[in-house]
PyMOL Python script that loads the backbone (N, CA, C, O; Angstrom):
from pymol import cmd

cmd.read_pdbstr("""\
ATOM      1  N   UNK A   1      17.606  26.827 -31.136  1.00  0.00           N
ATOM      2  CA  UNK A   1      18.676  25.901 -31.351  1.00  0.00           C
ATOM      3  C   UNK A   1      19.127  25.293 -30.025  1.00  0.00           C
ATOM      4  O   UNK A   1      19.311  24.082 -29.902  1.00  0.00           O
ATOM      5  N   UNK A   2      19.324  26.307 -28.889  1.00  0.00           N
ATOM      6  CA  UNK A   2      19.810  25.677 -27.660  1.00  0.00           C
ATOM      7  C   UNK A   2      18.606  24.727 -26.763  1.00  0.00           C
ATOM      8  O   UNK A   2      18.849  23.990 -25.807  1.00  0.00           O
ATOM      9  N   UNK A   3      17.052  25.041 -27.486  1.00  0.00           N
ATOM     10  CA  UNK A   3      16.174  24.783 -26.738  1.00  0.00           C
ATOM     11  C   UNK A   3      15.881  23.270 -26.542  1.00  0.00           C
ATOM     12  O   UNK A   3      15.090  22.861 -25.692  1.00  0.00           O
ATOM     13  N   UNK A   4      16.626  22.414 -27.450  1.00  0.00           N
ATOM     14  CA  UNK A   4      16.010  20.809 -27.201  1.00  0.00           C
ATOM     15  C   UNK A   4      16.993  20.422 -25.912  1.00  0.00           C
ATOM     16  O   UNK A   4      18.052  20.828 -25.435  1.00  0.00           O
ATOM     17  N   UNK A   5      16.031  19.425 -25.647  1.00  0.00           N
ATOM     18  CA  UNK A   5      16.286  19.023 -24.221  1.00  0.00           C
ATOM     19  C   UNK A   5      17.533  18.125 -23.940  1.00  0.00           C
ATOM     20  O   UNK A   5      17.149  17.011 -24.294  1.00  0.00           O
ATOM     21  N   UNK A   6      18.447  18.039 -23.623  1.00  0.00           N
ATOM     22  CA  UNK A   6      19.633  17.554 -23.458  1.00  0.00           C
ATOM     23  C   UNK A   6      19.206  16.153 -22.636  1.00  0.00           C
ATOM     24  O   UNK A   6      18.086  15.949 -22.170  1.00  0.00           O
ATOM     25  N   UNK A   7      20.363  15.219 -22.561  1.00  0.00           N
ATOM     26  CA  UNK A   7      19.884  14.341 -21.384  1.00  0.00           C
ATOM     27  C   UNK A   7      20.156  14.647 -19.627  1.00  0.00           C
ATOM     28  O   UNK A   7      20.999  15.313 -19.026  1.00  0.00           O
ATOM     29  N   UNK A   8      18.940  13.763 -19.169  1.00  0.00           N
ATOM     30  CA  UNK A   8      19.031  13.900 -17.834  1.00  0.00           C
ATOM     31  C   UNK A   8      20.358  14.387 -16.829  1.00  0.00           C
ATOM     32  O   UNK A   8      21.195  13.505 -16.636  1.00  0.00           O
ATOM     33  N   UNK A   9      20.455  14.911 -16.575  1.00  0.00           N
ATOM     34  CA  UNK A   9      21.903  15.247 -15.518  1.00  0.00           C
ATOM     35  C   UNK A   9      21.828  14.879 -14.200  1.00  0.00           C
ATOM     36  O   UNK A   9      20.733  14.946 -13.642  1.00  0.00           O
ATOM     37  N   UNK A  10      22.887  14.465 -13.546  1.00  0.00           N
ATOM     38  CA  UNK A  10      23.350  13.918 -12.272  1.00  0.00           C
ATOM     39  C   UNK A  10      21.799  14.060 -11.414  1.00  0.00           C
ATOM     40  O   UNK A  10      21.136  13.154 -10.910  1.00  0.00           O
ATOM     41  N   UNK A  11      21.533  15.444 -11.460  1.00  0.00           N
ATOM     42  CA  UNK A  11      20.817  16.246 -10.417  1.00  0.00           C
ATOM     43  C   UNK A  11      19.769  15.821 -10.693  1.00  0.00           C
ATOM     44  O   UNK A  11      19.177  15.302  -9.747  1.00  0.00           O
ATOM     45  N   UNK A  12      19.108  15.824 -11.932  1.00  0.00           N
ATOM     46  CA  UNK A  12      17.779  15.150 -12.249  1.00  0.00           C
ATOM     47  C   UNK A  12      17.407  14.140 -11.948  1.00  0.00           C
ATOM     48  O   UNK A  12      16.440  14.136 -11.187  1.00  0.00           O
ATOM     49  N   UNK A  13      17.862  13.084 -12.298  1.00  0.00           N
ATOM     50  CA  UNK A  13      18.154  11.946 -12.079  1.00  0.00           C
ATOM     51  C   UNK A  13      18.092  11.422 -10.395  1.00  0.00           C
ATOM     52  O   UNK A  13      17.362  10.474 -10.109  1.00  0.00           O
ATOM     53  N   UNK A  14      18.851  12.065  -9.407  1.00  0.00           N
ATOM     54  CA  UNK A  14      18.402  11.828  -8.244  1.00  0.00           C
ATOM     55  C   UNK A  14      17.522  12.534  -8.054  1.00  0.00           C
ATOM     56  O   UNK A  14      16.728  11.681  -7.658  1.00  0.00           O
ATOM     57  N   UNK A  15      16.870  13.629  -8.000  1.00  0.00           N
ATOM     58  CA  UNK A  15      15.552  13.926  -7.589  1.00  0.00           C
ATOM     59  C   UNK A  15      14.640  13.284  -8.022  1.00  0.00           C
ATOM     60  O   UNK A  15      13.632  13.224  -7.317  1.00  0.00           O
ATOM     61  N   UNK A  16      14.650  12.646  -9.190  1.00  0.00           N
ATOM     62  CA  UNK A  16      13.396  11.384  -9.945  1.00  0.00           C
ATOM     63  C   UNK A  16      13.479  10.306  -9.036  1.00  0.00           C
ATOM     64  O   UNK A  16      12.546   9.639  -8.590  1.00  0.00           O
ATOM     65  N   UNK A  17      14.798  10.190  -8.783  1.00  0.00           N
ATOM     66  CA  UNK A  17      14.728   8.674  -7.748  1.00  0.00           C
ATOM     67  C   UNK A  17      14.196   8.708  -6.687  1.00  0.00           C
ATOM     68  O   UNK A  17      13.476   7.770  -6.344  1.00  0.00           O
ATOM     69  N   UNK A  18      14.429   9.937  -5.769  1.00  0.00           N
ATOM     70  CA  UNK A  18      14.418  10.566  -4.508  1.00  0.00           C
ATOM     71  C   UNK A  18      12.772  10.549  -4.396  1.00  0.00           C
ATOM     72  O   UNK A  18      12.226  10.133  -3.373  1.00  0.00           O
ATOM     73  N   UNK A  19      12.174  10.938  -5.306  1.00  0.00           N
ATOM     74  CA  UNK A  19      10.825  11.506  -5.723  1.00  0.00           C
ATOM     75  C   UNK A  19      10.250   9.819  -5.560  1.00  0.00           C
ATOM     76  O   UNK A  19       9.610   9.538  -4.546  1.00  0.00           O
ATOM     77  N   UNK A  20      10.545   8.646  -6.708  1.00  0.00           N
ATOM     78  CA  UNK A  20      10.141   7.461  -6.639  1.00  0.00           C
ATOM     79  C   UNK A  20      10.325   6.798  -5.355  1.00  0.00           C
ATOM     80  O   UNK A  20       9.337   6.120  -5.074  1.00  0.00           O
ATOM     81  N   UNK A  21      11.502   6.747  -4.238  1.00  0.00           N
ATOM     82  CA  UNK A  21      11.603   6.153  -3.118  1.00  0.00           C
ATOM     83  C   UNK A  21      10.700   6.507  -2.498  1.00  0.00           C
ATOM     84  O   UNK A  21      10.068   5.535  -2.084  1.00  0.00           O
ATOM     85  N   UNK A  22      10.092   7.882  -2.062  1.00  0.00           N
ATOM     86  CA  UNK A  22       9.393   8.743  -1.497  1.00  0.00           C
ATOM     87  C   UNK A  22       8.209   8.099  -1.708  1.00  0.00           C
ATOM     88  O   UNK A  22       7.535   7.845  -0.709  1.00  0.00           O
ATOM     89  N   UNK A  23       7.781   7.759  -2.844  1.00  0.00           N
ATOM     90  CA  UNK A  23       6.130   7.118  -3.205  1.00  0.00           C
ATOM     91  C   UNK A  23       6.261   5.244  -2.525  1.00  0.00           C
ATOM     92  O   UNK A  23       5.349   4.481  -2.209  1.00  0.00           O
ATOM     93  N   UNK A  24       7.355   5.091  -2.514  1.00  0.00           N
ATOM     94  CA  UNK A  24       7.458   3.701  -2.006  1.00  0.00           C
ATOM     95  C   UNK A  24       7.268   3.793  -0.989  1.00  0.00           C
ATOM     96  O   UNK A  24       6.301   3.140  -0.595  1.00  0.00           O
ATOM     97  N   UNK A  25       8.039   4.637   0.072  1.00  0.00           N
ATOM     98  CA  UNK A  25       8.000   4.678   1.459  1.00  0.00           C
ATOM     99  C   UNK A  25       6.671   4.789   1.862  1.00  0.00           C
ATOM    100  O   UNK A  25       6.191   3.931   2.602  1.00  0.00           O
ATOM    101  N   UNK A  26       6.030   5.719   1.477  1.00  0.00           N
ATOM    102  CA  UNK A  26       4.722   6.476   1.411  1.00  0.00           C
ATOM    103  C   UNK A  26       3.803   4.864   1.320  1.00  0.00           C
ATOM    104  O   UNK A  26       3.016   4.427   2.161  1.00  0.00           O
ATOM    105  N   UNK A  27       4.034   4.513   0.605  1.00  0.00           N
ATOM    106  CA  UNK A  27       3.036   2.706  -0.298  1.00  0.00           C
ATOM    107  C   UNK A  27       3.270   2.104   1.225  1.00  0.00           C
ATOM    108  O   UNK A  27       2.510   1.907   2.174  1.00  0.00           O
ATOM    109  N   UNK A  28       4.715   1.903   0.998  1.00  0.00           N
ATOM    110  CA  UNK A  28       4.669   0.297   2.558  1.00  0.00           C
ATOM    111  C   UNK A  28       4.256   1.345   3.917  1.00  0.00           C
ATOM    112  O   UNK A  28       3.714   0.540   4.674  1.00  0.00           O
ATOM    113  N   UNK A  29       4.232   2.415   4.473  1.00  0.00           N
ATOM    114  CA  UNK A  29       3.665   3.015   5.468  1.00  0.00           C
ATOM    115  C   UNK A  29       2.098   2.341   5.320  1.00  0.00           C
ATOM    116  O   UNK A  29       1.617   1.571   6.151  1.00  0.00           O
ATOM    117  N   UNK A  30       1.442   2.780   4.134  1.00  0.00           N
ATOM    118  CA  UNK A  30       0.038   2.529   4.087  1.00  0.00           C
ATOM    119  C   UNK A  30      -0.046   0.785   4.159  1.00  0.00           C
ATOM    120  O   UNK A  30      -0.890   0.261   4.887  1.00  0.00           O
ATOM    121  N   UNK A  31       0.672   0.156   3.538  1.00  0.00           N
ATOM    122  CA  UNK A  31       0.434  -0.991   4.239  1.00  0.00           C
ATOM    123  C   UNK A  31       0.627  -2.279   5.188  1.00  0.00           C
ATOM    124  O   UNK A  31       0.340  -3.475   5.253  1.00  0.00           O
ATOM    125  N   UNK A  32       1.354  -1.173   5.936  1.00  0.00           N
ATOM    126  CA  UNK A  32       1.588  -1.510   7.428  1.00  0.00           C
ATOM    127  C   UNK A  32       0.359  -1.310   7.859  1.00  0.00           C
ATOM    128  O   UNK A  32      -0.422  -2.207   8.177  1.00  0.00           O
ATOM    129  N   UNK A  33       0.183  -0.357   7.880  1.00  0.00           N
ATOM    130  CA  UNK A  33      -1.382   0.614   8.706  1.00  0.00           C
ATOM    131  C   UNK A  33      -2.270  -0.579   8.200  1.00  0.00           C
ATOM    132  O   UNK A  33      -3.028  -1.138   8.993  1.00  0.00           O
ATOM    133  N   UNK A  34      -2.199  -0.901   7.132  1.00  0.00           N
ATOM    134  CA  UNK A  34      -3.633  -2.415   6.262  1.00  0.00           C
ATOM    135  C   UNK A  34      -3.472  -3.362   7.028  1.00  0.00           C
ATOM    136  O   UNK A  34      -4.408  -4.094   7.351  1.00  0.00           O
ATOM    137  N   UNK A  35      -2.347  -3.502   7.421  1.00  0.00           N
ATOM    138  CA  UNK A  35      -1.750  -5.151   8.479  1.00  0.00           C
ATOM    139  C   UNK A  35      -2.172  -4.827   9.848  1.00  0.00           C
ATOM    140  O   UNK A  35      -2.697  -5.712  10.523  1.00  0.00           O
ATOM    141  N   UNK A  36      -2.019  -3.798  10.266  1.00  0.00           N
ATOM    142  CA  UNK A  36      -1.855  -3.408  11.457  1.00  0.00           C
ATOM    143  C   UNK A  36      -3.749  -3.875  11.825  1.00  0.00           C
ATOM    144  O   UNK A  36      -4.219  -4.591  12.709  1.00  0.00           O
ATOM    145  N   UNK A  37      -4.520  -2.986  10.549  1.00  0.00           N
ATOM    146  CA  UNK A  37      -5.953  -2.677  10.829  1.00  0.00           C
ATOM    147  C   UNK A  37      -6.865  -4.233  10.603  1.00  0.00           C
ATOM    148  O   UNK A  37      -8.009  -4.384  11.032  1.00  0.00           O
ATOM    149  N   UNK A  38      -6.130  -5.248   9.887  1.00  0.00           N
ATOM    150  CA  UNK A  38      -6.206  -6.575   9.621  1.00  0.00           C
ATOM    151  C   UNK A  38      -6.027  -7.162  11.037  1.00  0.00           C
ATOM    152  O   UNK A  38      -6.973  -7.628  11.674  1.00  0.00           O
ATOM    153  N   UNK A  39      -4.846  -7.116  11.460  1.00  0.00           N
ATOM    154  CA  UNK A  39      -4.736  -7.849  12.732  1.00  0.00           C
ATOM    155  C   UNK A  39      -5.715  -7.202  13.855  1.00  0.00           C
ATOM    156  O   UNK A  39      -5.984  -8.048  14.707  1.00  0.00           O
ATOM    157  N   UNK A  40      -6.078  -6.453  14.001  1.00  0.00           N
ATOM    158  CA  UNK A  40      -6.905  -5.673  15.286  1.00  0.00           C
ATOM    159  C   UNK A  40      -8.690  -6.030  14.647  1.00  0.00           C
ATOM    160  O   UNK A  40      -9.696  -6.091  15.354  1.00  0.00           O
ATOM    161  N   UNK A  41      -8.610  -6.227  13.057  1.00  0.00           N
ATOM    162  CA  UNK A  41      -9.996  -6.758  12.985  1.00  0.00           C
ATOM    163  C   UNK A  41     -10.151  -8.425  13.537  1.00  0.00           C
ATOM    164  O   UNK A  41     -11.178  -8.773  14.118  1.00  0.00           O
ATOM    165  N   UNK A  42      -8.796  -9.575  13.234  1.00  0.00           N
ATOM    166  CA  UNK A  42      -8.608 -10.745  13.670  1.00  0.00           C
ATOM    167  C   UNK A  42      -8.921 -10.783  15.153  1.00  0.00           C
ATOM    168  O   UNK A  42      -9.845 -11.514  15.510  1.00  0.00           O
ATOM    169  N   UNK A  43      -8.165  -9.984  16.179  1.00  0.00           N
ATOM    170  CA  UNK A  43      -8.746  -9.900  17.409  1.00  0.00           C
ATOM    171  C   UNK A  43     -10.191  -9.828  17.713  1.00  0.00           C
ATOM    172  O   UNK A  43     -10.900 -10.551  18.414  1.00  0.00           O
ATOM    173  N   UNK A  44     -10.466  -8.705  16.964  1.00  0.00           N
ATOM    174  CA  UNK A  44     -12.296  -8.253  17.235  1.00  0.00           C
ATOM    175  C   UNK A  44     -13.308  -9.592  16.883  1.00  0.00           C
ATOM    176  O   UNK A  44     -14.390  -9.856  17.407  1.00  0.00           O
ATOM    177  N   UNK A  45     -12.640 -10.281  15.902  1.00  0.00           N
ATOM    178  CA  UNK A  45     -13.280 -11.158  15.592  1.00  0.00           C
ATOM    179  C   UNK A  45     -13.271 -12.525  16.331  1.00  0.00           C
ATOM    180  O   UNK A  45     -14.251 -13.269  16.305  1.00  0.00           O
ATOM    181  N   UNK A  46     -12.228 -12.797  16.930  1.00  0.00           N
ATOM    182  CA  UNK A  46     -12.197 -13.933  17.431  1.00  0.00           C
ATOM    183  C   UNK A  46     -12.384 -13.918  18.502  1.00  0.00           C
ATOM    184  O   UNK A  46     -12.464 -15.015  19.053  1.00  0.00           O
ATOM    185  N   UNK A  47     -12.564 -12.554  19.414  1.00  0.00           N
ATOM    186  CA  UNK A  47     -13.057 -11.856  20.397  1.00  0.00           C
ATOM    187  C   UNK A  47     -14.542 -12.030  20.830  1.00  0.00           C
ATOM    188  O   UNK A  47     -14.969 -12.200  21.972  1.00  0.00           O
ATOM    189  N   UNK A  48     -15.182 -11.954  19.742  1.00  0.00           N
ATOM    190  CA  UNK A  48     -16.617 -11.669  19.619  1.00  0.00           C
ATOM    191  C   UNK A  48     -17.042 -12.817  19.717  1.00  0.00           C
ATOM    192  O   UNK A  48     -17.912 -13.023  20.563  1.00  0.00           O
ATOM    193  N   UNK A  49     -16.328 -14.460  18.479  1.00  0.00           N
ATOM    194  CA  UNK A  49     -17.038 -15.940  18.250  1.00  0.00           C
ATOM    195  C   UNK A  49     -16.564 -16.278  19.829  1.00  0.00           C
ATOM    196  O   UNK A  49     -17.406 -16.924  20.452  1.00  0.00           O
ATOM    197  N   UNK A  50     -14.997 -15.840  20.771  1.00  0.00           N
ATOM    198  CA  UNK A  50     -15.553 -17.035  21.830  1.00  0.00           C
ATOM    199  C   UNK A  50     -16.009 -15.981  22.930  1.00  0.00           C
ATOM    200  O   UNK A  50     -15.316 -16.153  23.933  1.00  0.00           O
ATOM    201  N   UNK A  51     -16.564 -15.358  23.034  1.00  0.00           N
ATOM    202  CA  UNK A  51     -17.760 -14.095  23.892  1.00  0.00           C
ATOM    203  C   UNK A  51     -19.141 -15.109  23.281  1.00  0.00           C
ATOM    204  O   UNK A  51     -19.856 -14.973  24.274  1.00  0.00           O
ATOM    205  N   UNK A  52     -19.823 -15.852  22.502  1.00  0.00           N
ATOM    206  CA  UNK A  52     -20.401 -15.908  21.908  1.00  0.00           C
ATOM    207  C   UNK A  52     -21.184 -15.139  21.030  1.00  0.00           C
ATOM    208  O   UNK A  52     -22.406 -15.240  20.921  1.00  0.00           O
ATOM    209  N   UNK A  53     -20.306 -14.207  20.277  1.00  0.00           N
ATOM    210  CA  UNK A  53     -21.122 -13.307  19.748  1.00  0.00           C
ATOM    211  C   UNK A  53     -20.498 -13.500  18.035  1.00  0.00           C
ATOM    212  O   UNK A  53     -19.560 -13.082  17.356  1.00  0.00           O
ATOM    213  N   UNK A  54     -21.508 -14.270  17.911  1.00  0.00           N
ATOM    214  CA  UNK A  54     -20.875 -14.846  16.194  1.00  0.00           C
ATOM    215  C   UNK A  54     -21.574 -13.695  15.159  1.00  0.00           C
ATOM    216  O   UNK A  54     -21.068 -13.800  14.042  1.00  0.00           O
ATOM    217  N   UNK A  55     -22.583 -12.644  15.229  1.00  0.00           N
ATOM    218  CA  UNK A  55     -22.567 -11.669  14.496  1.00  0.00           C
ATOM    219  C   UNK A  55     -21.471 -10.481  14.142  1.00  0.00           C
ATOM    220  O   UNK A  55     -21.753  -9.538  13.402  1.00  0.00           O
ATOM    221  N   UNK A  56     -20.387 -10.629  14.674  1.00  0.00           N
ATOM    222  CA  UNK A  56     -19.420  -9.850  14.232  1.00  0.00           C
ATOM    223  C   UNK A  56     -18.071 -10.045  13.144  1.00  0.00           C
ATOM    224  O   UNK A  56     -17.171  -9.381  12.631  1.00  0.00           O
ATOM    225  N   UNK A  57     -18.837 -12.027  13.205  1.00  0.00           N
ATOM    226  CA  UNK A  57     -17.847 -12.339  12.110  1.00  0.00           C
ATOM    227  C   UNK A  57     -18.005 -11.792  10.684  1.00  0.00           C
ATOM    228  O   UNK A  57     -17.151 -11.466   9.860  1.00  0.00           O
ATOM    229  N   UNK A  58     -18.939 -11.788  10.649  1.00  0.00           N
ATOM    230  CA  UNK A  58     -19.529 -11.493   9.099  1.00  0.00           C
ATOM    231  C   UNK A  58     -18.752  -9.841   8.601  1.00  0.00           C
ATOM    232  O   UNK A  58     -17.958  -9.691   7.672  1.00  0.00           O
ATOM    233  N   UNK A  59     -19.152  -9.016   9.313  1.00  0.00           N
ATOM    234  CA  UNK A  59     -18.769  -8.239   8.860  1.00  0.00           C
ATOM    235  C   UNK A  59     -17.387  -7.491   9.323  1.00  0.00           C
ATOM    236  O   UNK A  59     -16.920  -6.447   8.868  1.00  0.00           O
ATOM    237  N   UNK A  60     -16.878  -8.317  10.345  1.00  0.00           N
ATOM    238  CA  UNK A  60     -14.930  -8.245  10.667  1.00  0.00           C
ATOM    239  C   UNK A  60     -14.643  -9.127   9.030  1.00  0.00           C
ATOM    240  O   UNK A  60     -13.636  -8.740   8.436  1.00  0.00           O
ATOM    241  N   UNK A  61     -15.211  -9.893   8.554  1.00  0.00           N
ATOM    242  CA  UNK A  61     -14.072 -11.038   7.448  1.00  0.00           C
ATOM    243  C   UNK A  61     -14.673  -9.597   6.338  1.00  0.00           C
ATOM    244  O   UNK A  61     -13.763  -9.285   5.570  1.00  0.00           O
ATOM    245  N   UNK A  62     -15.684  -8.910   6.176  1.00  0.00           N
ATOM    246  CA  UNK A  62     -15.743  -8.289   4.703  1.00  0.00           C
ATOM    247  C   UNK A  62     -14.499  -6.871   5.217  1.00  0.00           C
ATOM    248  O   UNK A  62     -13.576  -6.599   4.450  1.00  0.00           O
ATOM    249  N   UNK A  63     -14.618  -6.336   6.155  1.00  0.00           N
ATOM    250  CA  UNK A  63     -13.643  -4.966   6.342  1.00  0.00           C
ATOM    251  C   UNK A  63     -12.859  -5.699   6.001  1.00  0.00           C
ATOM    252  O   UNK A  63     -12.598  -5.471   4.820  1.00  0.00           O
ATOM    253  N   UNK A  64     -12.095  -6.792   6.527  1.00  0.00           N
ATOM    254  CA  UNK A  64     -10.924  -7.558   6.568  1.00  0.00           C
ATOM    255  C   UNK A  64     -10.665  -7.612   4.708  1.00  0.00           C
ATOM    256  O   UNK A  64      -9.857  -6.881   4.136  1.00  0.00           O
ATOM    257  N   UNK A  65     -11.330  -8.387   4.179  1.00  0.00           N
ATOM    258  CA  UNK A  65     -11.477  -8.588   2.771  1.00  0.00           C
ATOM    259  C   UNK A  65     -11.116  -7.328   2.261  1.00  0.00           C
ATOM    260  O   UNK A  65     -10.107  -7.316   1.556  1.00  0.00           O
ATOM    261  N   UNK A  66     -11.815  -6.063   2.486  1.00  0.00           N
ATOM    262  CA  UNK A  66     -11.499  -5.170   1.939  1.00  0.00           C
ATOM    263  C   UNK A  66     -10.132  -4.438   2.004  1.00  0.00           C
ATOM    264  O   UNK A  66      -9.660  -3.786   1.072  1.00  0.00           O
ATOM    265  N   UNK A  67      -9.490  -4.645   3.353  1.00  0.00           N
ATOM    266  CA  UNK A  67      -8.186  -4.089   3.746  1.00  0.00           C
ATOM    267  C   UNK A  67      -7.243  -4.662   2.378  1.00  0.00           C
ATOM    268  O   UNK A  67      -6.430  -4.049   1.687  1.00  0.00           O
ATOM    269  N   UNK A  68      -7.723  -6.122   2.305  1.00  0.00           N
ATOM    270  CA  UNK A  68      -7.116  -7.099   1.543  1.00  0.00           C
ATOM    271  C   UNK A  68      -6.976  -6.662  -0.272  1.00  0.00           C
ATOM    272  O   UNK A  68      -6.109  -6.807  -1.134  1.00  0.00           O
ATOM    273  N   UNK A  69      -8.275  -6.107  -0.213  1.00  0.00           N
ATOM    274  CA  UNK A  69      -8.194  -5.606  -1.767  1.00  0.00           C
ATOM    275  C   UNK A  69      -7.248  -4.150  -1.990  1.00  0.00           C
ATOM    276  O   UNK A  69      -6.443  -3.907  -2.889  1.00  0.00           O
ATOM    277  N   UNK A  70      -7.695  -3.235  -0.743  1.00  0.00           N
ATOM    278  CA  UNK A  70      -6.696  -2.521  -1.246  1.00  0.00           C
ATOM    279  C   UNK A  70      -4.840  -2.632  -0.800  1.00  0.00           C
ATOM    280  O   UNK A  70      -3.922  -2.201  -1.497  1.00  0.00           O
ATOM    281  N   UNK A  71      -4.739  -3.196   0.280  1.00  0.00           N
ATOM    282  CA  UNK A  71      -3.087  -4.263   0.101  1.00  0.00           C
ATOM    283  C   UNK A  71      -2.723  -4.379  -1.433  1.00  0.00           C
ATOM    284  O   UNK A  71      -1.846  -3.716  -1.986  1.00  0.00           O
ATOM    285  N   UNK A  72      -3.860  -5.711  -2.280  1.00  0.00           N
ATOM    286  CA  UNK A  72      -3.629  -5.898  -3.537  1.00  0.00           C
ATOM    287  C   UNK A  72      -3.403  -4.606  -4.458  1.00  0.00           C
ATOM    288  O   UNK A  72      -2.545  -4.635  -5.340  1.00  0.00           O
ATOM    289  N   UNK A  73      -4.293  -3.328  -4.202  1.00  0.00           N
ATOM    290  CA  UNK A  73      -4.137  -2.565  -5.475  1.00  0.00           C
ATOM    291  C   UNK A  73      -3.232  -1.681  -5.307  1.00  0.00           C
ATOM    292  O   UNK A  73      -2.718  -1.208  -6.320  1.00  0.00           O
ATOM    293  N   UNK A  74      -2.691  -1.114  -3.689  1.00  0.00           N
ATOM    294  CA  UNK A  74      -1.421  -0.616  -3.309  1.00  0.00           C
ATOM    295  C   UNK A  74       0.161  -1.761  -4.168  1.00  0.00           C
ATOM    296  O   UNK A  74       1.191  -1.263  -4.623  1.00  0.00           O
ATOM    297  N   UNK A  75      -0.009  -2.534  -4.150  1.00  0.00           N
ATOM    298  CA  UNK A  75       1.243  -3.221  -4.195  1.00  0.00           C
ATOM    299  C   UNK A  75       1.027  -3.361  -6.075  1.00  0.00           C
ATOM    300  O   UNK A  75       2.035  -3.378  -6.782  1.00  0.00           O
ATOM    301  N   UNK A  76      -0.225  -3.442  -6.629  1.00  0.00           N
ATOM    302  CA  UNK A  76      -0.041  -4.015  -8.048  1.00  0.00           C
ATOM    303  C   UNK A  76       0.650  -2.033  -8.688  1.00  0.00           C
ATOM    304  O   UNK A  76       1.387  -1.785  -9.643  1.00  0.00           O
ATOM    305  N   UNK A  77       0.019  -1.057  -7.695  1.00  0.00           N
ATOM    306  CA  UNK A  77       0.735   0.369  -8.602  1.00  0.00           C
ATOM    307  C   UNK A  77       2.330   0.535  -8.006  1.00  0.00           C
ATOM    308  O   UNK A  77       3.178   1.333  -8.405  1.00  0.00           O
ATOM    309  N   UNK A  78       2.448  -0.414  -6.991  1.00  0.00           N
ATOM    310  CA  UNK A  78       3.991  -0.280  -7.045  1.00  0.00           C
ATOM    311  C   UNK A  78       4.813  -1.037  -7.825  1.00  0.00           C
ATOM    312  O   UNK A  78       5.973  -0.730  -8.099  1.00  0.00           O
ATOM    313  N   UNK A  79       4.044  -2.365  -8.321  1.00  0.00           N
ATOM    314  CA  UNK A  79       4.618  -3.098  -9.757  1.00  0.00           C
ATOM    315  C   UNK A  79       4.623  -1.766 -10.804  1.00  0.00           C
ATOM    316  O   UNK A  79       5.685  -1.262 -11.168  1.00  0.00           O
ATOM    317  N   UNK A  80       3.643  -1.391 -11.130  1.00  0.00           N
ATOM    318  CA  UNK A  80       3.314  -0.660 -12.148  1.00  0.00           C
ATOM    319  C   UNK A  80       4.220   0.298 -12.360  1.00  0.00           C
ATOM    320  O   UNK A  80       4.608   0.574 -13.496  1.00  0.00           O
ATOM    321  N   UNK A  81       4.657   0.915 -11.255  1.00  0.00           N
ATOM    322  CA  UNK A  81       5.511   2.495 -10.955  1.00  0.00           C
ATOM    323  C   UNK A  81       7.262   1.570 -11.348  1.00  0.00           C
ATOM    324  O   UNK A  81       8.070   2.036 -12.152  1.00  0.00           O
ATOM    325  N   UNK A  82       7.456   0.450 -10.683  1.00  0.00           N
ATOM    326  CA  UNK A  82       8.629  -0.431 -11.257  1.00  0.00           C
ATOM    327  C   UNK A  82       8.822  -0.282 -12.754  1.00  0.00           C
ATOM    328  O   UNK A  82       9.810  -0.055 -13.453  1.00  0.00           O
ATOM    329  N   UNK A  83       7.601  -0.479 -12.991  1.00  0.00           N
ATOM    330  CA  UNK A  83       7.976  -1.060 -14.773  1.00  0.00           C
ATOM    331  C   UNK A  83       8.039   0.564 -15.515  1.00  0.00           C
ATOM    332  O   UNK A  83       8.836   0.735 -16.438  1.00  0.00           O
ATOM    333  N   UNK A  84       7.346   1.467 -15.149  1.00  0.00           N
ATOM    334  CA  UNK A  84       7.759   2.379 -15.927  1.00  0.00           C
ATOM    335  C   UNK A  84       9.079   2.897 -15.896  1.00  0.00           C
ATOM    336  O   UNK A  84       9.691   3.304 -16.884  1.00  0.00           O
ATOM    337  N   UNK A  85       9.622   2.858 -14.381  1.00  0.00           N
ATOM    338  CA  UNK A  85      11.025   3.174 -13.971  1.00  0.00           C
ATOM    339  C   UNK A  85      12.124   1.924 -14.788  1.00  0.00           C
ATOM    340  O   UNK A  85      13.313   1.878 -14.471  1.00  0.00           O
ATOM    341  N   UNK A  86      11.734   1.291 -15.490  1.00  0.00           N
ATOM    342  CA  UNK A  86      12.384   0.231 -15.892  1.00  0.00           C
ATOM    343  C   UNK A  86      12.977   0.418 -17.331  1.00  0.00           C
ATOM    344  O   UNK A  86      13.620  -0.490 -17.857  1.00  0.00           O
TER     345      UNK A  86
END
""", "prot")
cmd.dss("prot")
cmd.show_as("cartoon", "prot")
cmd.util.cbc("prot")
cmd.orient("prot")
């Protein structure tokens, strides 16, 4: 009889939040580090075309690209983590 679950209390409730900020903080850390590793590939690259060394573009723009995809899939599970919290 006492066993169904009552609603959330004060305490719960901030540790769920506490818990969700925590995964945010955690998200934009990682994509700082994506920006950070983006801009230091932009150097390498533009480094290399006026050195004349145009073989490094190719594969500075795909790492780059890739930083880029996961930016995109970091930020679409922090939409995602929004809407369930919603």
């Amino acid at each position: 009889m006492g066993d169904r679950p009552g609603p959330m209390t004060g305490r719960r409730v901030h540790a769920e939040r506490a818990r969700q900020m925590t995964l945010i903080y955690a998200v934009m850390l990682c994509l700082m580090i994506l920006i950070v590793i983006q801009f230091l590939l932009l150097m390498v690259a533009v480094d290399g075309f006026m050195g004349g060394r145009g073989d490094i573009l190719l594969p500075a723009a795909g790492a780059s690209g890739l930083c880029f995809l996961a930016a995109c899939w970091l930020i679409r599970y922090i939409a995602a983590v929004g809407k369930q919290r919603a």
